[in-house]
N, C-alpha and C positions, 0 to 999 in steps of 0.2 A: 803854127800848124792848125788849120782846119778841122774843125771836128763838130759832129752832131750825136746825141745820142738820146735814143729813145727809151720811154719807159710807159709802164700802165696797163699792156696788154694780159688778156687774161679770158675765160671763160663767163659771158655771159647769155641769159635765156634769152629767148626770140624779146621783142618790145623793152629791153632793159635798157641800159645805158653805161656811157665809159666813157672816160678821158681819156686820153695821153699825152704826155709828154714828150718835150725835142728841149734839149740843154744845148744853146749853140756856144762854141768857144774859139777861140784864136780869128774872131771876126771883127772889123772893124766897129764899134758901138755903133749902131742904127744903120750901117751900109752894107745890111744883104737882105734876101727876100731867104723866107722858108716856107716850104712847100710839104704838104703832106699825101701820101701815096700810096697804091696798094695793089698786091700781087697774089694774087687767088691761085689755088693749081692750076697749071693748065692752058694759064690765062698769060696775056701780056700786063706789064705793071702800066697804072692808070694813076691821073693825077685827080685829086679829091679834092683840095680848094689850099690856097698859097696866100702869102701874107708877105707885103712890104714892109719893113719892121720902122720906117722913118719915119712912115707915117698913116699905116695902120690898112691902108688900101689892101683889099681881097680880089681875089681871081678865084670865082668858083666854078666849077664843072656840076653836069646832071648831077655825079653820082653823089655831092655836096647838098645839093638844093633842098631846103626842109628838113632835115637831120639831124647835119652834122655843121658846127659853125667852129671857128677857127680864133683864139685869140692870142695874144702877148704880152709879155713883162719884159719892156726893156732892161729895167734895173735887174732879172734876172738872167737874160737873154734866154728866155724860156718862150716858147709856143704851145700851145694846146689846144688839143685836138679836141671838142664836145662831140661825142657821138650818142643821139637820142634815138629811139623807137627801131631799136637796130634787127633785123634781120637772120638768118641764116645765110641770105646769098652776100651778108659782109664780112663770111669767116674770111679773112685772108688774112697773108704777112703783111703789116702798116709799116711805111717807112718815112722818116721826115728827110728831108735834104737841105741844104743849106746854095744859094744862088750869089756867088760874090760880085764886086765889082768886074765892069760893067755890068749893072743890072737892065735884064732886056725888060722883064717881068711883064711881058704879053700876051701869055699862056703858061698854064699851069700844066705843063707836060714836063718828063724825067727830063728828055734831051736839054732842056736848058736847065736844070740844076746840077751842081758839080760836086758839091761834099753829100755821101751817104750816108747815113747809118746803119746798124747793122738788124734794123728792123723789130718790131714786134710783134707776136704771135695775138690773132684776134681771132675765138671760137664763137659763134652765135649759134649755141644750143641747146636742147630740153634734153 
């Protein structure tokens, strides 16, 4: 069974910073990509930058570029999200996703990732 699950999200002030966490499990050791993502009110969910786990390769987006960088522990099949000099307009729900075999990993958009999680809450406020 397939599973992602995210942790870390939380309340912080505008220019602060955050991690979070994606726990991937019932995946083949190094043969999925994970993707991290986010869904504002209002908004359509957008993909933030994604991660080949075999061999380390990223797929960023704008909303990635200068911020926010993405890395991994195989040995714990863990992913993390670095989010620096964060914003008010990054309150949103962050979601990681898990992209199985075949891996297309040519964009970092929802449509091609298939396991969700069930999200976390990220407030950027004074």
């Amino acid at each position: 069974q397939f599973q992602v699950v995210e942790s870390g999200g939380g309340l912080v002030q505008p220019g602060g910073s955050l991690r979070l966490s994606c726990v991937a499990s019932g995946f083949i050791q190094g043969y999925y990509a994970i993707g991290w993502f986010r869904q504002a009110p209002g908004k359509e969910r957008e993909g933030i930058i994604c991660i080949r786990m075999s061999d380390g390769n990223t797929l960023d987006t704008e909303s990635a570029k200068g911020r926010f960088t993405i890395s991994r522990d195989n040995a714990k099949n863990t992913v993390y999200l670095q989010m620096d000099s964060l914003k008010p307009e990054d309150t949103a729900v962050y979601y990681c996703a898990g992209q199985i075999p075949p891996l297309l990993f040519k964009t970092c958009v929802p449509a091609e990732y298939d396991v969700w999680g069930q999200g976390t809450q990220v407030t950027v406020s004074s």
